[in-house]
N, C-alpha and C positions, 0 to 999 in steps of 0.2 A: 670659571669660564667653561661653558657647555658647548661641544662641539654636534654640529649638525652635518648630517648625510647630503650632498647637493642633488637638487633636485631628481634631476637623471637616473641617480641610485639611488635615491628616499622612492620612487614609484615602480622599478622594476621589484623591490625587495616587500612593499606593498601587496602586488601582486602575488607574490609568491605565499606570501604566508596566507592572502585570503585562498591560494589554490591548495596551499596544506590544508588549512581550517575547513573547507568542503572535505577532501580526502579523509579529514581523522572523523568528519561527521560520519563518513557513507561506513568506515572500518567498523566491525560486527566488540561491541564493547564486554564482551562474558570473554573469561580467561581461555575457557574452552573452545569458543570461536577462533582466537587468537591465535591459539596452539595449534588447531588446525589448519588454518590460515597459513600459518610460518610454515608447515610441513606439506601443504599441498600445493601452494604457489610456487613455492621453486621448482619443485614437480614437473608441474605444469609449464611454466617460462623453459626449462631444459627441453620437454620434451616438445613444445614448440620448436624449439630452436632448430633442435636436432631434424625435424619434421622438414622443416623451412629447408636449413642449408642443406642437409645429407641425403633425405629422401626426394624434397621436391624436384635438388638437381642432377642425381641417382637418375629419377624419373626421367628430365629431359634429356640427359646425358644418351642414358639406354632406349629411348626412343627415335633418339636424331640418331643412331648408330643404324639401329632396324631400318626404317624410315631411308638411309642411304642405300644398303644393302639394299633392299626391295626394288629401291630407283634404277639401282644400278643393273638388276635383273632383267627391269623393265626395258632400259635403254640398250641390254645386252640382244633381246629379244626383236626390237628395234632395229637395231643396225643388222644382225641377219638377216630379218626379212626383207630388210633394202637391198642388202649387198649379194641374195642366193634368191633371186626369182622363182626361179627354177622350178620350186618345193608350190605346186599351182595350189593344191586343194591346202595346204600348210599342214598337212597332220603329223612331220617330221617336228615341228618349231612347236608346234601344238603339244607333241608324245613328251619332246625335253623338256618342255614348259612345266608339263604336270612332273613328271617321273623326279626330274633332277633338282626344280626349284619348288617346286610345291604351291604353284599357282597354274589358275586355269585360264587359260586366253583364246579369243572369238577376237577374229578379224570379220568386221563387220560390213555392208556396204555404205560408202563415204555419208552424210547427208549433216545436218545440224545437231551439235550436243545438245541434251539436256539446259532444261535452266538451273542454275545454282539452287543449292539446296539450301535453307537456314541452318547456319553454321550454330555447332551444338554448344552449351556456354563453357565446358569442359573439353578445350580443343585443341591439348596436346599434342595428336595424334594427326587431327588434319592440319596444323600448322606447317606440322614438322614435316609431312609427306608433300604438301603443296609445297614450301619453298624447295624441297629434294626434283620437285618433277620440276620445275622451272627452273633451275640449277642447270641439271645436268641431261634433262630432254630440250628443253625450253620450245615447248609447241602447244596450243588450247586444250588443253582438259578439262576432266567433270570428274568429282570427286565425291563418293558417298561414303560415310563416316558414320551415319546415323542408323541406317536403314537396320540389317540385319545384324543384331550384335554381335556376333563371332566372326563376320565377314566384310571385306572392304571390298569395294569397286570400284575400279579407275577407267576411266573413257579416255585417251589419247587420238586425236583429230591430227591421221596421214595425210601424206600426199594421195593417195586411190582409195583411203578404206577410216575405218574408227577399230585403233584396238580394246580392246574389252578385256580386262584383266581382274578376275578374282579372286584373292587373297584369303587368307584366314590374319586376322584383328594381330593374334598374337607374334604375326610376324613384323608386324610396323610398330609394335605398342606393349611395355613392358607391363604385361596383365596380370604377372604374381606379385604387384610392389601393394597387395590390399593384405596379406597372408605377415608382412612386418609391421601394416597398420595393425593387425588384428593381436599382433604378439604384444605389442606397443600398451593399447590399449588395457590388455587382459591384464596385462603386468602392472600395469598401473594402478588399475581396482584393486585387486590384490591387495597392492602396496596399500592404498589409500585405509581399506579395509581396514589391514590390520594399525594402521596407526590411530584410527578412531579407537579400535578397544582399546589397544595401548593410550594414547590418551586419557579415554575412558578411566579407565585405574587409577591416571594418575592424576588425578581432577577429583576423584570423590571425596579422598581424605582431608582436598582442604576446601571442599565443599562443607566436608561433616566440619570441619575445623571456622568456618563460617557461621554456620547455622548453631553451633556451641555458645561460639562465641556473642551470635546474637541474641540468643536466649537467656543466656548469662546476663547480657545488659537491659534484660528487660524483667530479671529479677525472677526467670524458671531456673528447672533445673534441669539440666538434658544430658544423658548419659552419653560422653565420648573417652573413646580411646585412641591415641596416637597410631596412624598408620600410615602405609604409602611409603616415598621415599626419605631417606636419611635426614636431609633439609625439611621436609615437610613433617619428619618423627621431630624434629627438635622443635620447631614452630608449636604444635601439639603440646610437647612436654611441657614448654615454658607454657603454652599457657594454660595447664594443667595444675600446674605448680602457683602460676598467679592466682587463680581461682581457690584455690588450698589456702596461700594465705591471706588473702580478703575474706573467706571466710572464717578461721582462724582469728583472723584480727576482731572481726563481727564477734565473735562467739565469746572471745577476751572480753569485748567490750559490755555485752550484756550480762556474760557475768558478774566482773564487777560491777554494772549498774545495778543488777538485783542484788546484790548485797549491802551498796549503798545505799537504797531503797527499802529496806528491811530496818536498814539501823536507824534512818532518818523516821521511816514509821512510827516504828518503835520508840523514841522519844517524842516525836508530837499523838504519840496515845498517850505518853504519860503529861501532859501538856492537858491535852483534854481530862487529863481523869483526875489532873489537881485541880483544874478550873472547875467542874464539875462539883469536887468536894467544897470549893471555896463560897460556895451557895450565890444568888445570883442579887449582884449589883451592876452600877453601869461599867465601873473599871473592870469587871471580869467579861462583860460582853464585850467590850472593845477588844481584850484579848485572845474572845472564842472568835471575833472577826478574825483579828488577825492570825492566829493559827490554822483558821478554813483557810485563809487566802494565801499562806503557805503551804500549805498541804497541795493548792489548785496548782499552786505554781512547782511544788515538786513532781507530779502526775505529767504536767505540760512538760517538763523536760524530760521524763524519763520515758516518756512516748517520743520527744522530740530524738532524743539517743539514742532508742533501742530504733524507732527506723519498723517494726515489725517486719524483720529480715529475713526469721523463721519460718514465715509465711509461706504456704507453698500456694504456687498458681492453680486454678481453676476456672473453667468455664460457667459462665453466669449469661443470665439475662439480663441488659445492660436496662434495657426498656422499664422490666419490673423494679426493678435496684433504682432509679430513677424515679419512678412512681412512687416507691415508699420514703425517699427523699423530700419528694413536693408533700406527703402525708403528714412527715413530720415537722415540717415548716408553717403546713397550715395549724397544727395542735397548738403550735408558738406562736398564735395570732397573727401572722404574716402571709399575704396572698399570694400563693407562688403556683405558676404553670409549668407543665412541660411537653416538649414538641423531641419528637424521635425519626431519624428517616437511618437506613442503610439492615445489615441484617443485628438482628438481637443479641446475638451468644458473641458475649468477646469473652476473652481469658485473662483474667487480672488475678492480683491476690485482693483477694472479695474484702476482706476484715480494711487492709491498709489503705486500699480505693475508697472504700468508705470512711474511711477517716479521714482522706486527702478534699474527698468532695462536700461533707459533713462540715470542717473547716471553713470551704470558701461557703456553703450556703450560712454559717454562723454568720460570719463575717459579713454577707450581704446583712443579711437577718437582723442585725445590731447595728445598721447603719439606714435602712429601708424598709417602704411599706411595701414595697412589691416587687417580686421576683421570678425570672421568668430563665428556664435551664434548658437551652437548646442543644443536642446531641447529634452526632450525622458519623456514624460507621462508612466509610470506604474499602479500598482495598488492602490501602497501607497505614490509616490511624482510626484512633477514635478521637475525636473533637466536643469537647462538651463546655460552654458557653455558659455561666452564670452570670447574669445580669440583673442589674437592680436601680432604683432611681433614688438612690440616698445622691451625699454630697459628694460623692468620686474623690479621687485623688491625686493631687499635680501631678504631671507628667516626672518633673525632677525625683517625687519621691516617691517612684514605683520602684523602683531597683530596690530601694532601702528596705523598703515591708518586708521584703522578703530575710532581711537579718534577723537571728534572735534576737529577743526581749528589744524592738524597734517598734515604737508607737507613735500614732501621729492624733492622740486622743484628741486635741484641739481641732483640730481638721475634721476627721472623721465622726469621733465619739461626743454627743450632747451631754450623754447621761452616765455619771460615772460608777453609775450599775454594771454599764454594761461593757466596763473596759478592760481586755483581756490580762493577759500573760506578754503579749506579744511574740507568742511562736503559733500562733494558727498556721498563717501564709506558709513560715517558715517548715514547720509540718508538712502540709500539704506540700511544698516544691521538691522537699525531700522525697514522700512516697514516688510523685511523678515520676522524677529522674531515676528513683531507682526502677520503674518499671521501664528505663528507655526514653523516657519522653521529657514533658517540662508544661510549666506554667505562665500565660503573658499577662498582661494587667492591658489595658484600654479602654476608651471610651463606650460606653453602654449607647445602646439605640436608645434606649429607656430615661436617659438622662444623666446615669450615676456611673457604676463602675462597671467593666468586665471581667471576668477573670474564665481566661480561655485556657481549658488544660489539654494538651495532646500528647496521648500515649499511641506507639506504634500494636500495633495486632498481628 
């Protein structure tokens, strides 16, 4: 019994994953973005925050403070020149004005204020000064905020007259809160800084420990040492140590292959050198057949075992390597072309690639009059396409070729000249994968088979 989500929460929960599934698309996918990532967004999310709550309302806080205070001067200024006539030309209201409060005031003759000015888009300053004058004057003014940056002006519309009052900026408007932006920011770089080289460091060991291990799977051989941190020395070590013994095991194995291979020689020489004395009738030709065709099939294994592991990698020209391929196929009476696009120089081990591609052209070659080897270098493989117009082979038994001693002579082979060992394929899948890569089988344009190899570069 399978229980389902009702509707309502099968499509909010929809929703969400397709808004995860964008999210993890846009996230930066290298470790070292990541690491970065982790260490400079909460960074940044705090020192918003702190910006937001602490400074921005710091700011308004110490501005509506000033911003009163100023008001309050104003309306001080105010109420004695209403309440002390007296003072005709004002230079008493005037002298305190400047001396005591640190603003300068022009009583004006009465007429029409100015028109509004465009309010500036950062306007902290005149917000907080305009609700302070309507507050606690409450009478038409004109408020200039933009004009001269270090200085404010304020127009106040009397009863007989326009006061005129001008300030300095830093008495209405807290103008050192750019000097904790600036400590804010510097400290942040810093920070930032030093956590990329830090990072930096600890990113390259399993970078090197990447590019080892990639190399390894593509059958080079690339000098690495374990470093960096403790977790990252041990990642290293083991797989230092794996590599130790897969080669180790390798080394076991063609060892005793070439010993085996010596001793099994060694008796079909003497095989040949009885038949040889036994002077020639038809029963000794059948068993100089059958001892070549023992000998073919010990060569085919001992090439199929040893893998040519020894092999060291090298850079080739894939282009000519290819050319003398189609050369040799033509000497074997078979028509074979080939077509090259991307750059020339790949790095393989030369002897086993040719043994792995030598293979599938056989195998075209024994089955087809014509053959055609198309190649295409990129960034990330080499692709190289043998195709041929013999009888192909069912889809069911493409997996199987690729077994040892697996034949599908019926199918494929007419003439039983030309029917192998049944390790070609098997050979050649092996070289592939040990350079990284592999081998697919499909249907040929041509009519017959394909056999697509693709090694990484």
């Amino acid at each position: 019994m399978s229980l389902s989500l009702p509707s309502y929460l099968a499509q909010p929960r929809s929703l969400w994953r397709g808004f995860t599934r964008k999210i993890a698309a846009m996230m930066p996918k290298g470790l070292y973005a990541r690491s970065l990532l982790i260490v400079i967004l909460p960074m940044v999310i705090l020192q918003t925050v702190i910006t937001y709550v602490f400074l921005e309302r710091h700011w308004q806080l110490v501005t509506h403070q000033l911003s009163t205070a100023l008001t309050q001067d104003i309306a001080a200024i105010i109420d004695i020149y209403n309440s002390y006539p007296q003072d005709k030309n004002d230079e008493k209201l005037t002298r305190i004005a400047l001396e005591r409060m640190h603003i300068d005031i022009e009583f004006m003759p009465k007429g029409p204020l100015p028109p509004p000015l465009p309010k500036p888009f950062f306007s902290i300053v005149d917000v907080a000064l305009s609700n302070e004058i309507r507050r606690q004057i409450g009478r038409p003014f004109w408020l200039d905020t933009v004009g001269r940056s270090n200085l404010i002006e304020i127009r106040i519309l009397l009863d007989h007259s326009i006061l005129r009052v001008v300030a300095y900026r830093s008495a209405a408007y807290a103008s050192n809160s750019y000097i904790f932006l600036l400590w804010m920011v510097g400290t942040s770089l810093v920070l930032i800084i030093v956590a990329i080289a830090f990072l930096r460091n600890q990113i390259k060991p399993i970078l090197r420990l990447a590019t080892a291990a990639e190399a390894f799977g593509k059958g080079r051989d690339a000098e690495f040492r374990p470093r960096g941190a403790r977790e990252v020395r041990q990642a290293g070590q083991a797989f230092v140590e794996m590599k130790r013994r897969i080669e180790r095991s390798i080394e076991q194995r063609t060892a005793m292959l070439s010993g085996v291979s010596h001793d099994l020689r060694t008796i079909l020489t003497r095989f040949k050198l009885s038949l040889a004395l036994m002077g020639d009738d038809p029963e000794t030709e059948a068993m100089q057949k059958d001892v070549g065709e023992m000998q073919r099939m010990l060569e085919a294994y001992l090439a199929f075992a040893r893998g040519d592991a020894g092999e060291a990698a090298a850079r080739i020209d894939m282009r000519a390597f290819l050319e003398a391929l189609r050369s040799d196929a033509e000497r074997h009476g078979c028509a074979a072309e080939v077509s090259y696009s991307g750059e020339s120089f790949v790095t393989v081990r030369p002897d086993a690639f040719k043994r792995c591609l030598v293979n599938l052209v056989a195998n075209a070659q024994g089955h087809a009059k014509r053959i055609r080897i198309e190649a295409e270098r990129n960034q990330r493989f080499l692709i190289i396409h043998v195709d041929d117009d013999g009888p192909g082979i069912a889809p069911e038994l493409r997996d199987d070729v690729f077994r040892p001693f697996f034949r599908i002579d019926a199918a494929r082979t007419q003439d039983e000249s030309k029917a192998g060992t049944g390790l070609g394929l098997a050979i050649a899948r092996d070289i592939a994968r040990s350079h990284g890569g592999d081998i697919f089988l499909a249907d040929s344009p041509l009519g017959g088979l394909r056999a697509s190899v693709r090694v990484p570069v």
